[in-house]
C-alpha positions in Angstrom: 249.9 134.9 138.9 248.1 137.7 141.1 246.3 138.7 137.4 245.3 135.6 136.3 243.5 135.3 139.9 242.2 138.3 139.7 240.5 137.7 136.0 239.0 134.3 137.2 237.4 135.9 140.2 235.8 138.8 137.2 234.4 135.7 135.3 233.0 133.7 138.7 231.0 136.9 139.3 229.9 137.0 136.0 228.7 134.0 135.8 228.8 131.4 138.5 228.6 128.0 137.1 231.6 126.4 136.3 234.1 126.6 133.1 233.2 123.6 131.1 236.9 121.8 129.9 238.3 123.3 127.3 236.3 126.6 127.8 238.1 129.9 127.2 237.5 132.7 129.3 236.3 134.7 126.4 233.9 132.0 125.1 230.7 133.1 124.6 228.9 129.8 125.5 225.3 128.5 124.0 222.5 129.1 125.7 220.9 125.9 127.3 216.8 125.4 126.9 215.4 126.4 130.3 218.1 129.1 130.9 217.2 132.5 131.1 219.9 134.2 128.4 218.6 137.6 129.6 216.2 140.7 129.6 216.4 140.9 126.1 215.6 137.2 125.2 213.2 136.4 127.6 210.8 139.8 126.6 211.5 138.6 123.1 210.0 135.3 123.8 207.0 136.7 125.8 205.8 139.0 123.2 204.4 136.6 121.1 201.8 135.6 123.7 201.1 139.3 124.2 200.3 139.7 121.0 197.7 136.7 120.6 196.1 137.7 124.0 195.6 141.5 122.5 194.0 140.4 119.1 191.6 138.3 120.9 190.5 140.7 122.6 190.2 143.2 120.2 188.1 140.5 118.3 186.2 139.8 121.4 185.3 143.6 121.5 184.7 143.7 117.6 182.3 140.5 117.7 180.3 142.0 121.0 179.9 145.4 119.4 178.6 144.0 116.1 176.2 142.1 117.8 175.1 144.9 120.3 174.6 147.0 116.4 172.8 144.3 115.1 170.1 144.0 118.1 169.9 147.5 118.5 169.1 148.3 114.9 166.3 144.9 114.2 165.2 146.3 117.8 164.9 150.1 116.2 163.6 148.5 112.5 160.8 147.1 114.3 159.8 149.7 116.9 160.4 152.8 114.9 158.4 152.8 111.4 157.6 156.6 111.7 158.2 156.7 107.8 155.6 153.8 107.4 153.2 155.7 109.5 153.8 159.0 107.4 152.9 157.3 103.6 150.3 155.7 105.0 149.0 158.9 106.3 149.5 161.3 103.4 148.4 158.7 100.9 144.8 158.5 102.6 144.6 162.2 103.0 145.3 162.8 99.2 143.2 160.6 98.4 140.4 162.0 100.5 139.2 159.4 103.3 140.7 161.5 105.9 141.3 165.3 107.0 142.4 167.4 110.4 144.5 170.6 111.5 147.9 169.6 110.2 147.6 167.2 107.2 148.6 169.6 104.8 151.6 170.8 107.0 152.7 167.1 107.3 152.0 166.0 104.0 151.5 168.8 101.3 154.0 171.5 102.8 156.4 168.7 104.9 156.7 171.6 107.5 156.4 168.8 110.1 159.9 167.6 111.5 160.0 163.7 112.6 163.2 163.9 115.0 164.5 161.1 117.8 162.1 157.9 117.8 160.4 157.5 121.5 158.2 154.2 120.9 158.2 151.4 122.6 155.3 149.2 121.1 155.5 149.0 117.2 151.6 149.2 117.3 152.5 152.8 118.9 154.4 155.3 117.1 156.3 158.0 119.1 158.5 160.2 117.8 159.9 163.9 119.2 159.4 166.3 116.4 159.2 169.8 115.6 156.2 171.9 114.4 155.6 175.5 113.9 158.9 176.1 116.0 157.4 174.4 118.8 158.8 170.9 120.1 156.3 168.2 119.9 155.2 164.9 120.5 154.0 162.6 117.7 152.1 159.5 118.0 150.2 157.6 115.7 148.8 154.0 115.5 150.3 150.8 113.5 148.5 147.6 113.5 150.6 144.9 114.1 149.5 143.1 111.3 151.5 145.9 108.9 155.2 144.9 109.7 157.8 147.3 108.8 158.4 145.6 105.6 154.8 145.9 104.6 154.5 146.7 100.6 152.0 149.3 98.9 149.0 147.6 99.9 149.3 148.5 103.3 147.6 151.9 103.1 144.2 149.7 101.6 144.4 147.3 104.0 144.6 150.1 107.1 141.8 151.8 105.9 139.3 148.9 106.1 140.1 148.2 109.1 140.3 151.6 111.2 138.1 154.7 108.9 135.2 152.2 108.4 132.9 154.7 110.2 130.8 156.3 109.2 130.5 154.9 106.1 128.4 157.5 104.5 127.3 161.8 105.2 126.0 162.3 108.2 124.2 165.0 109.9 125.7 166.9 112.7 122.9 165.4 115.0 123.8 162.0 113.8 127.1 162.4 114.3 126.7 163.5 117.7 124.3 161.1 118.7 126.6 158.5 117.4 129.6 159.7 119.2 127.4 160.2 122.6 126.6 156.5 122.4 130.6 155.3 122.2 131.3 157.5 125.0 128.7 155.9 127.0 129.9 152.6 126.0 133.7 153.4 127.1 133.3 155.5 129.9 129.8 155.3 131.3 126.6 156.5 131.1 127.5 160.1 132.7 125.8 163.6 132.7 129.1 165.5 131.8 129.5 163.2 128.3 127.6 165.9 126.3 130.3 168.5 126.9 132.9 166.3 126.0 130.4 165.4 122.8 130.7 169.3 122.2 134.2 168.9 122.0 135.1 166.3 119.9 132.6 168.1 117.2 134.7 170.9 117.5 138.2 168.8 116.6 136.2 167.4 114.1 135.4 170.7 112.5 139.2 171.8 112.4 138.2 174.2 109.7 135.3 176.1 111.8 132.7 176.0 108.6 129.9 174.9 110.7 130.0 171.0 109.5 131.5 167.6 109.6 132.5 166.6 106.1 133.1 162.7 105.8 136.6 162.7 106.2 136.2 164.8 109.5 134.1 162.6 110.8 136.1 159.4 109.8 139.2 161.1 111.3 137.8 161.9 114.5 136.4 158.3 115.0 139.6 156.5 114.2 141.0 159.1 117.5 138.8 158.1 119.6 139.1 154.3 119.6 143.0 155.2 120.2 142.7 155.2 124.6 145.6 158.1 125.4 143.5 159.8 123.1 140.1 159.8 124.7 142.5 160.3 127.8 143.7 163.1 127.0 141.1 165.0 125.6 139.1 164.5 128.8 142.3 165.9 130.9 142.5 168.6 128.6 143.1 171.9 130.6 144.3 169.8 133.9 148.1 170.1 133.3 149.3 166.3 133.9 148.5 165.8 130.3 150.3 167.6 127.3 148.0 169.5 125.3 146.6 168.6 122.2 147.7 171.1 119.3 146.1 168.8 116.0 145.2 165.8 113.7 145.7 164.1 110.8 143.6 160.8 110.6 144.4 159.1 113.6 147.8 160.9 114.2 148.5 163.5 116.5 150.4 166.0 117.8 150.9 167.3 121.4 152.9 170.2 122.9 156.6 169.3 124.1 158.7 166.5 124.7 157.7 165.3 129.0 161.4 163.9 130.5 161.3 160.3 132.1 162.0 159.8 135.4 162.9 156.2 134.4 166.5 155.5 136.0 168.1 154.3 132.6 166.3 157.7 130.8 169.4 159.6 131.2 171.9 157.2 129.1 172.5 156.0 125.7 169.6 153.6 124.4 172.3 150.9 123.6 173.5 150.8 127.5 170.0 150.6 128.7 168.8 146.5 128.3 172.5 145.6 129.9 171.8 148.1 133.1 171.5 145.9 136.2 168.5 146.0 138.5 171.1 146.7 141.7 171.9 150.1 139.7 168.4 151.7 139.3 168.0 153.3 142.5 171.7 154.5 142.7 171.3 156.2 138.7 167.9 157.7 140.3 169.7 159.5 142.6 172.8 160.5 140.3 171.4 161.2 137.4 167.7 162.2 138.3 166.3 165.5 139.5 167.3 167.2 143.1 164.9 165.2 146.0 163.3 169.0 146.2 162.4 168.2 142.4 161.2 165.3 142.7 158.8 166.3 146.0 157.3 168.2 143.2 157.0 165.5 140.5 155.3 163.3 143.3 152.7 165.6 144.0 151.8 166.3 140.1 151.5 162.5 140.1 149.1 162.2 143.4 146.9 165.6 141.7 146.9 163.3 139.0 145.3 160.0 140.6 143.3 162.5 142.4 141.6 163.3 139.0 141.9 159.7 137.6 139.1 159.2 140.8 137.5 162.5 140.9 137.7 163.1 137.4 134.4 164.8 135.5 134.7 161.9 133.0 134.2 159.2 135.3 137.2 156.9 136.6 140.3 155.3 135.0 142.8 153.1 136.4 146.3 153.0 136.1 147.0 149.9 134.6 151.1 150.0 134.1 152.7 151.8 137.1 156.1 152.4 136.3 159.2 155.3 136.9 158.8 154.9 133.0 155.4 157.0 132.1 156.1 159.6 135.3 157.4 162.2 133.4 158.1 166.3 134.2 158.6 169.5 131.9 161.6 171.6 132.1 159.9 173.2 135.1 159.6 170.3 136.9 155.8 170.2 136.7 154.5 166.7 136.6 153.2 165.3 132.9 152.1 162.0 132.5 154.5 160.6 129.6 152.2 157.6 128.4 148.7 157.6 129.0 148.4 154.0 126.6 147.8 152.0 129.8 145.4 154.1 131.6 142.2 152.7 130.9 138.6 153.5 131.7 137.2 151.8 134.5 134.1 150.6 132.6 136.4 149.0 129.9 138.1 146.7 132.9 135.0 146.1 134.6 133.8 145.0 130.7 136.9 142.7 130.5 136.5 141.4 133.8 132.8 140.5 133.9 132.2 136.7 133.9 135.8 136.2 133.0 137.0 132.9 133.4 139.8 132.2 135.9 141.9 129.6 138.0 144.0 132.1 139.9 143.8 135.8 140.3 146.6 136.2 137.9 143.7 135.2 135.1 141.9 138.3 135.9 144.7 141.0 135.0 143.9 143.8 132.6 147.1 145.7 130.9 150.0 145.1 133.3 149.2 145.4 137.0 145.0 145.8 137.2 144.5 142.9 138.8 141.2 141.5 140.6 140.6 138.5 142.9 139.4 135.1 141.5 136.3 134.0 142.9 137.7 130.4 143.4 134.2 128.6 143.9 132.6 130.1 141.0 135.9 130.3 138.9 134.8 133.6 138.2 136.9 137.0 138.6 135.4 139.6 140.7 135.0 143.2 139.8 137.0 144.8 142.3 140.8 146.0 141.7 142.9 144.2 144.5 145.1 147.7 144.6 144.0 150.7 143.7 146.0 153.4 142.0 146.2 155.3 144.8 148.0 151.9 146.6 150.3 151.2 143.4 151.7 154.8 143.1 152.9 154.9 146.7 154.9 151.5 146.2 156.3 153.6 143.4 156.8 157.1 145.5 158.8 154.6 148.3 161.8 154.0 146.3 161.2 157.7 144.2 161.4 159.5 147.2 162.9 158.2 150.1 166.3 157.7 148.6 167.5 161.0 149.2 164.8 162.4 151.2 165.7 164.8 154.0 166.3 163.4 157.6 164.1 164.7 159.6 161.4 164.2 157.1 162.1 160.5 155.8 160.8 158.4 159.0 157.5 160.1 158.8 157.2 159.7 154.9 158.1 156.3 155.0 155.4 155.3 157.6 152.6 157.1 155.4 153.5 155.4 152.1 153.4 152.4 153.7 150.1 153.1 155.3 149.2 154.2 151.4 150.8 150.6 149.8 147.8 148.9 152.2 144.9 150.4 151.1 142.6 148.2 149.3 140.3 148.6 146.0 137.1 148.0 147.7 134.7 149.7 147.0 133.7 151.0 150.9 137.3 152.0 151.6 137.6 154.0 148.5 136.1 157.1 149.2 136.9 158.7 152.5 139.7 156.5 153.4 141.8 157.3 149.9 141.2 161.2 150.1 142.5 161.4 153.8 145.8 159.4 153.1 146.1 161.5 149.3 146.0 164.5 151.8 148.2 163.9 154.1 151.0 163.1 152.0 150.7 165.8 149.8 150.5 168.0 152.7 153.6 166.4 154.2 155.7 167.2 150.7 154.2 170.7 150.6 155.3 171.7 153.6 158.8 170.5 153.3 159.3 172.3 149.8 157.2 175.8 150.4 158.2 178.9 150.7 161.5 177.7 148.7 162.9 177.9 145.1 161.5 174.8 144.2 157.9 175.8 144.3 
């Protein structure tokens, strides 16, 4: 009687509801819906879920990654057509209608390496590349009429429209006079534009036999109608533009490959469009140079507005102010990255005379070269609202004072704000510009001298 007790109590522990009539004690009863029948069972019965939740996920990843591929590469098919731009030069130089320094190491001997694609304008061509064991920049000009699936036509059609001058032999003295009159046109009628005359005849005359052939001179011309170009060979010998090192039509090739100080520069070209506004000033400090670094940088770039003003070639304005075009060289010395938006100040004072407007957002040349709108006679006037000077220290605010040392940021921050104020009119320019350019680059000189970083 005790062991019959005894088993009854085993079985109540086991399991505590009741013994159905006619149950046995060694029974193994069904399992009821609703019931848990144990750890076994029930992660048998959840797997199935898991398993549906996983693949959908998996496919979720699949499906965004495919599309992230496809954007990237119709993104990359349309902004990089460095192969486009390289038959259509080689095809024009064999047959003739164009010469310069390096067509036949880019098209007869293909000692000219086209490496990572840099563009960001299809009508722009950028590409990293290497070149008599150098590293090199080169850039040369699409219309944007000749898309990237453009047939064999296109090399016709280009030539029409960009080596149409001259159109026969000219004389050195016509040549030069013809050149001397474009200058004045583009950047003012100026006592120093014979020298830079003297040196576009010199480009032209790549092979130093004392004359511009026809394809010289048709080369040469195309160049100078591209803006970076005219840019840069008036800043030649300044250091905030990368030397020029040769020609081929209207492609060309300068020295090295300047870093960005963009905040996205330092990651993967896919991760860049999806990078949050929020994050830019946190990956600036991260991932961009020491503050000591970029002291320097900031200084290169007011040197380099300096000579925008001061410049012997008249003055240019800065017409796209972005983190994107400030860019350095491995030694940290400042190197303007894109010059396409920097644009002679007779060409916006052209575009801006008698211009139509209803608001002064009418009377914006490029990006940010903005003037007022003469509301009364609907008319824009010819004065910038902010000058460069004004427009690089909004930029140097959120460069530099992230970072910046303490005793030193309060100080800073009170003269680039001072600096954002300053107008473009044309009585503050002169004196009032050059005093606040000095103090600030005395300020960061002082802070970084007599260290490593100088």
């Amino acid at each position: 009687m005790r062991a019959s007790n005894y088993s009854g109590q085993t079985c109540h522990l086991h399991d505590p509801r009741p013994w159905a009539e006619g149950d046995s004690p060694g029974q193994t009863r069904p399992h009821l819906p609703g019931v848990p029948s144990g750890e076994k069972g029930g992660s048998q019965g959840r797997l199935p879920g898991l398993r549906v939740k996983y693949v959908f996920l998996v496919w979720l990843g699949v499906l965004a990654g495919s599309w992230l591929a496809y954007v990237h590469y119709s993104s990359y098919a349309e902004l990089c057509r460095g192969h486009v731009c390289r038959v259509v030069i080689c095809d024009q130089y064999r047959k003739g209608i164009i010469s310069g320094s390096i067509c036949q190491d880019l098209c007869s001997l293909e000692q000219v390496e086209w490496r990572t694609c840099l563009s960001s304008a299809p009508g722009q061509q950028v590409y990293s590349g290497l070149w008599q064991g150098k590293e090199v920049t080169i850039k040369c000009g699409l219309e944007e009429s000749l898309s990237w699936k453009a047939g064999a036509d296109v090399a016709p059609r280009r030539e029409l429209v960009l080596f149409d001058k001259p159109t026969r032999g000219t004389s050195i003295k016509e040549f030069r006079e013809m050149t001397l009159s474009f200058l004045k046109a583009n950047l003012g009628d100026l006592p120093s534009l014979p020298a830079l005359v003297g040196q576009v005849l010199l480009m032209a005359d790549f092979n130093k036999d004392s004359r511009v052939s026809l394809a010289e001179a048709k080369s040469v011309w195309a160049l100078l109608k591209r803006n970076e170009f005219l840019l840069l060979l008036s800043l030649q010998g300044k250091g905030h533009a990368a030397p020029l090192l040769g020609h081929c039509g209207d492609l060309y090739v300068t020295e090295g490959v300047p870093r960005s100080s963009g905040p996205a520069a330092a990651l993967p070209a896919l991760l860049r469009p999806l990078l949050p506004p929020a994050l830019h000033g946190a990956l600036q400090q991260w991932l961009g140079p020491a503050w000591p670094w970029r002291a320097k940088i900031a200084i290169g770039l007011l040197e380099f507005v300096e000579e925008l003003f001061h410049g012997a070639y008249g003055t240019f304005y800065m017409c796209e102010t972005t983190l994107a075009n400030v860019g350095y060289t491995a030694k940290y010395d400042f190197r303007m990255a894109d010059l396409q938006q920097v644009a002679p100040e007779a060409a916006v004072r052209r575009f801006l005379r008698g211009r139509h407007c209803e608001r002064s957002a009418d009377c914006t040349y490029g990006r940010d070269c903005r003037a007022p709108c003469d509301t009364l006679l609907r008319q824009c006037k010819g004065d910038l609202v902010q000058p460069n000077l004004a427009k690089v220290c909004e930029l140097l605010r959120g460069y530099l004072l992230p970072g910046a040392p303490a005793g030193l940021r309060a100080e800073l921050g009170r003269q680039l704000r001072t600096c954002t104020t300053l107008s473009g009119l044309a009585s503050q320019v002169e004196a009032h510009h050059s005093l606040v350019l000095s103090h600030l680059k005395t300020l960061l000189w002082k802070e970084i001298s007599n260290t490593k970083y100088t």
